[in-house]
C-alpha positions in Angstrom: 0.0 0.0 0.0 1.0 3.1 -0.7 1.0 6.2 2.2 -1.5 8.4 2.2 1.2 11.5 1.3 1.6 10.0 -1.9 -2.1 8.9 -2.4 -4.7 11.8 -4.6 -7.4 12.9 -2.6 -10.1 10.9 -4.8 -8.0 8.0 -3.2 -8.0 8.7 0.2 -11.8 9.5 0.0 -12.2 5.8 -1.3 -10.0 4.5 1.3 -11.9 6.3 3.8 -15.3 5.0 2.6 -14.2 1.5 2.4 -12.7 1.6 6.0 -16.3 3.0 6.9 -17.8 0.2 5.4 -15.8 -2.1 7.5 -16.4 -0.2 10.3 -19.8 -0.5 10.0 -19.8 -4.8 9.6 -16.9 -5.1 12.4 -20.2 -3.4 14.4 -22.6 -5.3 13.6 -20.4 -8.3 14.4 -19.6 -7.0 17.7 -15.7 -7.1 17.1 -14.9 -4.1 19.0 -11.5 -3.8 18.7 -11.0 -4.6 14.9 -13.8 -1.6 14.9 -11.4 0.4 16.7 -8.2 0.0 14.6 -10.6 0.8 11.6 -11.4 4.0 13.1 -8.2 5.1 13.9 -7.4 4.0 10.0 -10.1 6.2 9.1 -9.1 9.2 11.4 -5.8 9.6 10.2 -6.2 9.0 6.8 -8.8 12.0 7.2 -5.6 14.2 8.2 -4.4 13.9 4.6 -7.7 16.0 3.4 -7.4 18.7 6.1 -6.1 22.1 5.0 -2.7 22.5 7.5 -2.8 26.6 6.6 -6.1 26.7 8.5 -4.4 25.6 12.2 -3.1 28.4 13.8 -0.6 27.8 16.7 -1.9 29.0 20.2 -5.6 29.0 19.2 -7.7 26.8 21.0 -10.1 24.3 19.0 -13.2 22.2 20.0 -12.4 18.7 19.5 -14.8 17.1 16.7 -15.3 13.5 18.7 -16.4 15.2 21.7 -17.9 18.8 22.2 -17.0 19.1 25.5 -13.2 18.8 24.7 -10.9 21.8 23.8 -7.4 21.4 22.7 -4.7 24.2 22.6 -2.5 23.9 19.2 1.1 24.6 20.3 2.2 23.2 16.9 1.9 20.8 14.1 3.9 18.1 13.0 3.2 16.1 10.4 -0.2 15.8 10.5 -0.5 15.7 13.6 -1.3 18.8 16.2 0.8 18.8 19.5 -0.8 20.9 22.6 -2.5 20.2 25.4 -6.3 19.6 26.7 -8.1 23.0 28.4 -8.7 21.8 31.6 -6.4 18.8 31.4 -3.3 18.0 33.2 -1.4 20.4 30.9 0.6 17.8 29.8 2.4 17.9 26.5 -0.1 15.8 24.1 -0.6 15.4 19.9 -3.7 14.4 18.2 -4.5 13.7 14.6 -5.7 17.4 12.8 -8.4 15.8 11.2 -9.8 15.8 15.0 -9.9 19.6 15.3 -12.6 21.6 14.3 -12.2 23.8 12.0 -14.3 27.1 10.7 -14.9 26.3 7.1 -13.1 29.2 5.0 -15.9 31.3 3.2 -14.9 31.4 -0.5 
């Protein structure tokens, strides 16, 4: 397989889909942890379609899998950011980009 740096983004989009798909059948199965290895799959192949540009370092961004969570870019490395949690330990942390939440750019 090749890495998703090298892949277009009509390719990542069907990788994405088809690790949705099996996803959705590793659920219905009950095979929880082959369903969570998918979803990580999924997540950070997701990174590869995020626009880096739109990440500032220092702001602070809701967390997409859970609204309560905020997460404090310090900065990015690869595709992944590297911060801490608001209201966490304030412990050095990184998390894939594609779970930040970003404002859509108005065109």
């Amino acid at each position: 397989m090749i890495s998703f740096g090298q892949m277009t983004r009509v390719e990542i989009e069907k990788y994405i889909a088809e690790t949705r798909e099996k996803m959705r059948k590793a659920e219905m199965m009950g095979i929880e942890n082959e369903y969570r290895v998918l979803e990580r799959q999924a997540l950070i192949a997701e990174c590869y379609l995020v626009d880096l540009s739109q990440i500032e370092k220092g702001k602070i961004y809701k967390v997409i899998s859970n609204e309560d969570l905020f997460f404090k870019v310090d900065y990015l490395k690869g595709v992944f950011a590297w911060g801490f949690f608001i209201g966490g330990d304030h412990h050095e942390e990184a998390i894939p980009v594609s779970m930040l939440q970003l404002n859509k750019r108005k065109k």
